[in-house]
C-alpha positions in Angstrom: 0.0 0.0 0.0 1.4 3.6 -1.0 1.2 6.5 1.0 0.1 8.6 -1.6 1.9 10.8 -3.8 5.2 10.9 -4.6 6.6 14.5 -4.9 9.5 16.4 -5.6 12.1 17.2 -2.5 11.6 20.7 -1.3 14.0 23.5 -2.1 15.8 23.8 1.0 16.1 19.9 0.7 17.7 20.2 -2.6 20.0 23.1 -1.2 21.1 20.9 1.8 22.0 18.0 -0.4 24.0 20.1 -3.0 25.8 21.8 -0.5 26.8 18.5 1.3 27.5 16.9 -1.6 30.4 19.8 -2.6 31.5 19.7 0.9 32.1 15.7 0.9 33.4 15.9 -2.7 30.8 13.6 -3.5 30.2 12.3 -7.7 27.7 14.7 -9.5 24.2 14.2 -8.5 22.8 11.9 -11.9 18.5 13.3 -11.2 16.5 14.6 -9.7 14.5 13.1 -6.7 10.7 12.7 -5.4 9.9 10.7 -2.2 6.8 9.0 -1.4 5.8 9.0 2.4 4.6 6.5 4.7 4.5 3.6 2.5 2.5 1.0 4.3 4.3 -2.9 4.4 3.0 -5.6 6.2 5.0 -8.0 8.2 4.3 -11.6 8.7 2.4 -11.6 11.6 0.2 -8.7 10.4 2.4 -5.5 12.0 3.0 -2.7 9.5 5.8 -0.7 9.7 6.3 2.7 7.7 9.1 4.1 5.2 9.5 6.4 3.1 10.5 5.4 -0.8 12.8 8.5 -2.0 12.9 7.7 -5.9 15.5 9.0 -8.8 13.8 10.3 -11.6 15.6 8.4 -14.2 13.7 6.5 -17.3 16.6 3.9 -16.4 16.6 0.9 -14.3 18.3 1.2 -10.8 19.6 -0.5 -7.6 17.3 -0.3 -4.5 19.3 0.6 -1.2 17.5 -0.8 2.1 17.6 1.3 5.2 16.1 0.0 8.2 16.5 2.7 11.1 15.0 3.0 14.2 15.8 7.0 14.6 13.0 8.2 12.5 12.8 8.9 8.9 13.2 12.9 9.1 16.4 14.7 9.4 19.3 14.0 9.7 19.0 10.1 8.9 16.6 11.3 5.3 19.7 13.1 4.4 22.6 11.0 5.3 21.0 7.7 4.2 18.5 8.2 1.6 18.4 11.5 -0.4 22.0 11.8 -1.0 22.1 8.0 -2.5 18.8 8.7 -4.6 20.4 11.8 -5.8 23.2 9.4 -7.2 21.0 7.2 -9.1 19.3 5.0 -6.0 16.0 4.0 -4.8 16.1 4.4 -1.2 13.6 3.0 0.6 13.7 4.4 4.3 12.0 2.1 6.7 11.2 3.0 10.7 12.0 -0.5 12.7 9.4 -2.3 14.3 7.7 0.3 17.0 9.3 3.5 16.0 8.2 6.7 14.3 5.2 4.7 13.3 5.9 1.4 12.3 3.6 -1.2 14.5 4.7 -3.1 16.9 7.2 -2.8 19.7 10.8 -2.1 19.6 12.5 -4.2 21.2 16.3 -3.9 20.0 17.6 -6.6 17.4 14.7 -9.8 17.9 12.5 -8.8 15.1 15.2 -7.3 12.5 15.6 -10.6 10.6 12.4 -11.4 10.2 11.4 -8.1 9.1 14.1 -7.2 6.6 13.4 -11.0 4.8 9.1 -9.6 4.8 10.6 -5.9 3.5 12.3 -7.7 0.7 9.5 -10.0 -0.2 7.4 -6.9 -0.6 10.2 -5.3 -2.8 9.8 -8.3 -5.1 6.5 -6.8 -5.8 6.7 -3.6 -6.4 7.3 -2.7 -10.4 10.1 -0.2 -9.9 12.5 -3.0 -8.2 15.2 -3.9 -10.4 16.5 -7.4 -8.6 19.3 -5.0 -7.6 19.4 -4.8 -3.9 22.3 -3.2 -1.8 22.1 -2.2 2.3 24.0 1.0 3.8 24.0 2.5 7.2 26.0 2.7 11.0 25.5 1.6 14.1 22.3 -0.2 14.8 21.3 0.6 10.8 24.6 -2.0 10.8 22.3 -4.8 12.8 19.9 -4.9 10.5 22.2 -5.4 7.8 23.9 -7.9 9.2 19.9 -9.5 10.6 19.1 -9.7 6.6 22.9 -11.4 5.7 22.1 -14.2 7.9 20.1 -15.6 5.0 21.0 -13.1 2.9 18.5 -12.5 -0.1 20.1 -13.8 -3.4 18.9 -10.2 -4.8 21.8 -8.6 -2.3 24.4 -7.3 -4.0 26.8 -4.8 -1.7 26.4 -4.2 1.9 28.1 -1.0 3.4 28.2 -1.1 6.9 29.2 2.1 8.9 30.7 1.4 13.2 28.4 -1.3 13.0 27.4 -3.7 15.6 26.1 -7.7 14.8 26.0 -8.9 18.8 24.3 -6.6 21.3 25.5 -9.0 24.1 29.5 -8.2 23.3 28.3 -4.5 23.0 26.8 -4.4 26.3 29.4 -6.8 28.3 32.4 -7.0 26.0 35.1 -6.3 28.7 33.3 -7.7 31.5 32.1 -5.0 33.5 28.8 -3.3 31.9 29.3 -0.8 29.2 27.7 1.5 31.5 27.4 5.0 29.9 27.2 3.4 26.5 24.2 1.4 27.7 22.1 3.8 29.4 22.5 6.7 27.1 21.4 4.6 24.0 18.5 3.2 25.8 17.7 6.8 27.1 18.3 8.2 23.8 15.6 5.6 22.2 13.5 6.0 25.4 12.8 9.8 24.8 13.4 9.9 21.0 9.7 10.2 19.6 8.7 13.0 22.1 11.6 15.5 21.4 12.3 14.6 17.7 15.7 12.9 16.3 17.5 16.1 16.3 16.6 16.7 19.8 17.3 13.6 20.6 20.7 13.6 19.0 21.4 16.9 20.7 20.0 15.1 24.2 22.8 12.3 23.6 25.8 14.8 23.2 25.3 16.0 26.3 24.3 12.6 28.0 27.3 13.0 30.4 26.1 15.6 32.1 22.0 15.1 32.0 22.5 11.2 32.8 25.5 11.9 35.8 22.8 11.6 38.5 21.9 8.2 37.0 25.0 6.8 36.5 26.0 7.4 39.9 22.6 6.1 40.8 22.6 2.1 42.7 21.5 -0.6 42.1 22.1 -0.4 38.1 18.8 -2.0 37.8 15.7 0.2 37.8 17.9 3.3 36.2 15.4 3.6 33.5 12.4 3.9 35.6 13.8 6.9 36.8 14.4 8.6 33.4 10.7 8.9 32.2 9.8 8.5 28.7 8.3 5.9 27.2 10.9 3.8 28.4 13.2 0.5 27.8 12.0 -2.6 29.3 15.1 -4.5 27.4 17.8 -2.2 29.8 16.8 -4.3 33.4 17.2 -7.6 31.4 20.5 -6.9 30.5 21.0 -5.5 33.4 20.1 -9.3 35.1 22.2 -10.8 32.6 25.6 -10.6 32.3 27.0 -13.4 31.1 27.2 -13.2 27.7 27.0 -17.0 27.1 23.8 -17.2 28.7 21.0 -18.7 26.0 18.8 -15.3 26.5 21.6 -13.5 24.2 20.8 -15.7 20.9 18.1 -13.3 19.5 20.1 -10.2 20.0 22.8 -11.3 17.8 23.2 -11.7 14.0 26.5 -13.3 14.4 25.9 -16.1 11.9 26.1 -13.2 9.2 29.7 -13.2 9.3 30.3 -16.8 7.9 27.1 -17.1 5.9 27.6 -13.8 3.4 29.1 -13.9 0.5 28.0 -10.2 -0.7 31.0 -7.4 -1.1 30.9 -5.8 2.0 33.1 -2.2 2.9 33.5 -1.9 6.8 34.1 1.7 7.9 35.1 2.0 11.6 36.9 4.1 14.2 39.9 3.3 16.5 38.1 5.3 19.3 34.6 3.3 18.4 31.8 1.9 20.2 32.2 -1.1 18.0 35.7 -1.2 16.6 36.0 -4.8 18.0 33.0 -5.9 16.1 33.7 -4.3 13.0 37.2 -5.5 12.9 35.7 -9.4 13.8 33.7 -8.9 10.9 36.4 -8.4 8.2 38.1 -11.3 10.0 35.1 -13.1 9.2 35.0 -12.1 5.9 38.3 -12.4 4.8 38.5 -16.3 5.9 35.7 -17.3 4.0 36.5 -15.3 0.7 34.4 -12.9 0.8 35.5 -9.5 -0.8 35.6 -7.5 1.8 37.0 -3.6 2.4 37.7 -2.0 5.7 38.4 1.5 6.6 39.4 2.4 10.4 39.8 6.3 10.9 40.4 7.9 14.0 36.9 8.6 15.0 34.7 7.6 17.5 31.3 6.4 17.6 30.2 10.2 17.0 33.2 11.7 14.9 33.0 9.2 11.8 34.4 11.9 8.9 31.6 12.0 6.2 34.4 13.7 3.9 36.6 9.8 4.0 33.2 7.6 4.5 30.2 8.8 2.0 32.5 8.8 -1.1 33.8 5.7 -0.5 30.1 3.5 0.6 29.0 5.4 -2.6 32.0 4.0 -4.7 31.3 0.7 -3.2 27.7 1.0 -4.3 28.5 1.9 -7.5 30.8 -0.9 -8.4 28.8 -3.7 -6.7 25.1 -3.4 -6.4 24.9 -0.5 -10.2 28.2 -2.0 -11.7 29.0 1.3 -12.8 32.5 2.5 -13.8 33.8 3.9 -9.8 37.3 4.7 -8.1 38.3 1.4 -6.7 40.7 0.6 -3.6 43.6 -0.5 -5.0 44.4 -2.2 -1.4 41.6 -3.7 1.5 42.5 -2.0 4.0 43.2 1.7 5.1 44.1 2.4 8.0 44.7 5.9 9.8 48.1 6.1 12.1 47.6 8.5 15.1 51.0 10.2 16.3 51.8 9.7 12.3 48.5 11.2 11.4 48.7 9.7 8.3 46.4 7.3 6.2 48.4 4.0 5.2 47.4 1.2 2.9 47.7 -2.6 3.7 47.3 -5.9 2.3 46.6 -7.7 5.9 46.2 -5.8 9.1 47.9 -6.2 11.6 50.9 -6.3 8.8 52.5 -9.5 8.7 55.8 -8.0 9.0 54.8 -7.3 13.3 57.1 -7.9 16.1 56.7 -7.8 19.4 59.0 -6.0 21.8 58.4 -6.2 25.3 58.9 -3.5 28.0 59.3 -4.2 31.9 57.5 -2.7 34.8 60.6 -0.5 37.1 60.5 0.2 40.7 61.4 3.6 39.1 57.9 4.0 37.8 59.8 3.5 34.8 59.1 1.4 31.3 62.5 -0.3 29.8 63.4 -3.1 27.8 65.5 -4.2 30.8 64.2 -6.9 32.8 63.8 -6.0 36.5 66.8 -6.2 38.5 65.4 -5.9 41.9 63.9 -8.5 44.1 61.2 -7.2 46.0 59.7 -4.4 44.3 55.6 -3.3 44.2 53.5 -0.6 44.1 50.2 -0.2 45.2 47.1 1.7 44.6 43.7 1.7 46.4 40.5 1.8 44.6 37.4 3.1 46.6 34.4 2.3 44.0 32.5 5.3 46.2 35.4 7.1 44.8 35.4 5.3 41.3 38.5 6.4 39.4 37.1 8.6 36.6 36.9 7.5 32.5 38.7 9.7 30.1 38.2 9.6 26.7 38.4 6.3 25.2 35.9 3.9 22.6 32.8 6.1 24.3 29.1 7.4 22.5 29.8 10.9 24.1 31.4 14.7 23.1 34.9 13.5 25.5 35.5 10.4 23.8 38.5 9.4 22.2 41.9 10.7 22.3 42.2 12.7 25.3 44.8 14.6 27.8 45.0 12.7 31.3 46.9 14.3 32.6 44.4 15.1 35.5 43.3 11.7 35.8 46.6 10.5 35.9 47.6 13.0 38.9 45.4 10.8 41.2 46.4 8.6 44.2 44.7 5.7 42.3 46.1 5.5 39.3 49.7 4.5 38.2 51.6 5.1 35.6 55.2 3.5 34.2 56.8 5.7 31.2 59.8 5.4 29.3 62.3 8.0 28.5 61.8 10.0 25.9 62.6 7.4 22.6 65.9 8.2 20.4 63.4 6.8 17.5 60.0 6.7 16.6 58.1 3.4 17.1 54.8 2.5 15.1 52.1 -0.1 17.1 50.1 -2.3 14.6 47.8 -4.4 16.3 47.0 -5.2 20.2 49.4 -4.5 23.0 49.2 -7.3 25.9 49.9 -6.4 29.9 51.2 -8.9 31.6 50.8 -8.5 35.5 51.6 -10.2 38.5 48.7 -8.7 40.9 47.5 -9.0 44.6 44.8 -7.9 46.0 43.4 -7.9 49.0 40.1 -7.8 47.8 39.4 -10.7 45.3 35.7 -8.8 43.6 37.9 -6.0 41.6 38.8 -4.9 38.2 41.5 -3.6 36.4 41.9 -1.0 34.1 44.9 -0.5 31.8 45.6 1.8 29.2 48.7 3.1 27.0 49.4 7.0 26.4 51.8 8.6 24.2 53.0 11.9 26.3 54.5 14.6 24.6 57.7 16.7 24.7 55.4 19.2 26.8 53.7 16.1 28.8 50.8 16.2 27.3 49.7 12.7 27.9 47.1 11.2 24.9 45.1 7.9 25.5 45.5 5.5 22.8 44.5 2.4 23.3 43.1 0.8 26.9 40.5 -2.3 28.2 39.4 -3.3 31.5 39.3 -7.0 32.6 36.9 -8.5 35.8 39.6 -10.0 37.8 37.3 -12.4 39.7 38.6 -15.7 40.5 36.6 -18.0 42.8 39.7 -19.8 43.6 42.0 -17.2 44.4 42.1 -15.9 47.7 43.2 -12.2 49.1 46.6 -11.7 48.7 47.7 -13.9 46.9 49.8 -13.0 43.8 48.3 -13.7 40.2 49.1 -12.9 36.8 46.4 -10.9 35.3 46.9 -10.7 31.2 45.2 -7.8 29.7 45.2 -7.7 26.4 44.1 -4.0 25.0 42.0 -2.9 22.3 43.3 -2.8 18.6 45.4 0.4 17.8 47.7 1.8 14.8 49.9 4.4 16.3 53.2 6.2 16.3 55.3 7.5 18.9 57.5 9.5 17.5 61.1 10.2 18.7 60.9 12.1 21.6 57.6 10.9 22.9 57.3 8.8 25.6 55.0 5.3 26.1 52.7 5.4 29.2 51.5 2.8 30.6 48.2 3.4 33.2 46.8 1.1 35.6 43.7 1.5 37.6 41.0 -0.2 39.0 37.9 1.1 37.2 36.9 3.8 34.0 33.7 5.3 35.5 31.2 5.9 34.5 32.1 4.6 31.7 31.7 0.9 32.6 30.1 0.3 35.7 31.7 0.1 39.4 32.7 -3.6 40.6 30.9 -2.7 44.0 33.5 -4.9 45.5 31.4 -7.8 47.3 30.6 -10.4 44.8 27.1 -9.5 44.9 24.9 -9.2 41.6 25.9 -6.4 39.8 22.6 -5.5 39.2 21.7 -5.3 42.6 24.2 -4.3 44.8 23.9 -0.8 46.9 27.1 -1.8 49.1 30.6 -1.0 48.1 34.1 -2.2 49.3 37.4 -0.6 48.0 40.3 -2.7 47.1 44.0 -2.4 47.4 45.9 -3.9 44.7 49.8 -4.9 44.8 51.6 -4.5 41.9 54.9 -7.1 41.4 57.5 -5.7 39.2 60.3 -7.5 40.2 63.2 -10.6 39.1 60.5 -13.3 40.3 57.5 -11.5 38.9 58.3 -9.5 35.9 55.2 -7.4 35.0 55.4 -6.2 31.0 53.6 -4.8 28.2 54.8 -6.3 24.9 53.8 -4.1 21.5 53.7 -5.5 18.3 55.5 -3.0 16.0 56.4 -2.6 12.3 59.2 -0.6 10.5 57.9 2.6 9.2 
């Protein structure tokens, strides 16, 4: 069923795309375009959700691109992923998920995408304007449903471009152990509130999350958060909340992991070394790449919120263009392009990490130092106390807010609880490909704690710049207080140079708050505890227990 008729975008419309289209050095528009508004399809069960078909006025036949969002079809998602591909020679068809902006039924995040995108595409079968030509573009969650689709991918499917996408919303919520607190709350706040302020509002709301949600963060137990937040709320948060053990059966239906080895359609990956996701998206090239599949990935230096339109919409629309319209496009002459921080440069790779990687390691000192020397002292520690009422704070880092990514800590880094081991300034640059592993011999006289590590490259003026960090749950039912352990951290993927001069930081703490959640310290539920114990940790560095960090490096 239509919802009525199709007429030409408005003038400011047209405006906005030409002038993003210059300012993204996109190709030359090919037509014109008119959109058709709250096109009626039915589901299998009878729920009908609503999109919006934004058609090229073209006597040709052209590709369909499906976008299944749950942000609402207005501004700025009818922009970024519809009119600017239909203004390229695309039908765009612009769908609201299931109980959003709309569509029937009830959102609940990930369980009905499958089935939905298979019933979109059976009703696409039928309508007289679709080619056989289908192709799927979009980030973050518009990345689920792509991937919800490529589990039995339709044989009409040909290109996927998938933008800080996420396929498992168990390893987005619990990836590191510890909840993804901030991450977690503000998305289910953002969706929460969404339809009552409008998806610019909205957008606007989740910029400045940090601030609005602080009283909520800080608020125990985690579960029940949402009932505090009005709106029309998120009955999925508690669950997840009660569940965090991601191997736990009640995960299946949020993830569309079987994608990864059933695909076979060209697929580009854009991500960010400071994203949400960056751990998915660089699983699914993995994927990918094993089983043949031709595959591109992109990783800038963005995170979830900074993604560079300038480097991303020119090449999805390449991508488009060579594999769903097989029109004549710039092609990657290499899969993958990665950006180097410290370098700030964009290099080109065959493989990434680049087989050529070694690993050098570099000792913990009783100096507070980092050196390639093994320790020469017998008895050295240091030790920090971590007070989760007193929760040492998160910088920067892989977080959905304005003060993510690469960020000074100095401040941070100035606290009782956190320590740091540098090296002296290097007599040469040296380039990290890949994922850095801490090796530490740990005790604690607490055994409900976590640990928090994360490298730095500090300046000649000390500026000290987070680059790559993780956090690990260090419980152990068989280890008891104080007893020494060796704790392996290994942190998150990273291409960076420190150049000659700089310095390597190492940072250890016992928590990144708020954003993941606070181990309250007493092996209770982490849902439901209210009571919190600190933690002293003991840090070996010595000829018996040699605590390291070993980076694999390239020559540059």
């Amino acid at each position: 069923m239509g919802g009525g008729t199709a007429k030409s975008l408005g003038a400011v419309q047209s405006l906005m795309g030409a002038a993003v289209g210059r300012l993204w050095r996109l190709p030359a528009r090919r037509n014109r375009v008119r959109v058709e508004r709250k096109i009626e399809v039915r589901m299998r069960d009878g729920v009908t959700l609503l999109a919006d078909h934004y058609i090229p006025v073209t006597s040709e036949p052209v590709p369909t691109i499906l976008v299944r969002c749950p942000y609402g079809r207005g501004f700025p998602y009818a922009l970024l992923s519809a009119q600017l591909y239909a203004e390229r020679g695309y039908h765009v068809l612009l769908q609201s998920t299931r109980g959003t902006f709309g569509s029937g039924g009830t959102f609940r995040p990930a369980v009905s995408e499958a089935d939905d995108g298979q019933d979109t595409v059976t009703w696409l079968r039928t309508q007289e304007w679709f080619d056989g030509r289908l192709a799927t573009a979009g980030g973050s969650y518009l990345g689920f449903t792509q991937w919800a689709l490529a589990m039995d991918p339709p044989p009409e499917l040909k290109a996927m471009v998938v933008m800080i996408g996420v396929h498992d919303l168990a390893d987005a919520a619990y990836q590191q152990g510890p909840l993804d607190l901030f991450n977690m709350l503000s998305w289910s706040d953002l969706l929460s509130h969404q339809e009552s302020v409008g998806s610019v509002a909205g957008l606007v709301r989740m910029m400045r999350a940090e601030r609005r949600l602080r009283g909520a963060l800080e608020r125990l137990p985690l579960r029940g958060t949402m009932d505090t937040l009005g709106g029309k709320g998120a009955p999925w948060y508690d669950e997840w909340i009660d569940h965090p053990d991601v191997h736990d059966p009640y995960w299946e239906p949020f993830r569309a992991t079987e994608a990864l080895t059933r695909t076979t359609v060209p697929t580009l990956l854009i991500g960010g070394w400071h994203d949400y996701f960056l751990h998915q998206t660089l699983a699914q090239y993995r994927s990918l790449r094993a089983h043949d599949v031709d595959v591109a990935l992109t990783v800038g230096p963005w995170t979830h919120l900074t993604v560079d339109n300038k480097i991303s919409m020119p090449q999805a629309i390449s991508w488009l263009d060579t594999h769903a319209a097989g029109r004549a496009a710039r092609t990657r002459e290499t899969p993958i392009q990665v950006f180097v921080g410290g370098a700030e440069e964009w290099q080109e790779h065959q493989s990434w990490p680049p087989a050529d990687t070694t690993t050098t390691t570099w000792y913990l000192q009783e100096t507070q130092q980092l050196t390639q020397a093994s320790p020469s002292d017998d008895t050295a520690t240091t030790q920090f106390r971590y007070d989760p009422a007193d929760p040492t704070p998160s910088v920067g880092g892989r977080i959905m807010a304005t003060s993510g990514g690469a960020q000074d800590n100095r401040k941070l880094e100035a606290r009782a609880d956190v320590l740091t081991f540098t090296t002296a300034p290097l007599t040469e640059s040296v380039e990290v490909h890949g994922r850095p592993a801490v090796e530490l011999y740990l005790a604690s006289d607490n055994v409900n704690a976590d640990l928090f590590a994360r490298i730095c490259d500090v300046g000649p003026t000390g500026r000290s710049i987070n680059v790559t960090d993780r956090i690990v749950r260090c419980t152990e039912p068989d280890v008891t207080p104080g007893e020494v352990r060796r704790v392996e951290i290994t942190l998150d993927p990273t291409a960076h140079r420190f150049k000659a001069g700089h310095r390597i930081r190492l940072q250890i703490s016992g928590g990144a708050f708020p954003r993941f959640a606070r181990n309250p310290g007493t092996g209770e539920a982490p849902g439901a505890a209210t009571v919190l114990e600190p933690v002293t940790h003991t840090v070996h560095h010595n000829v018996g227990r040699p605590s390291s960090i070993a980076l694999p490096l390239v020559k540059h």
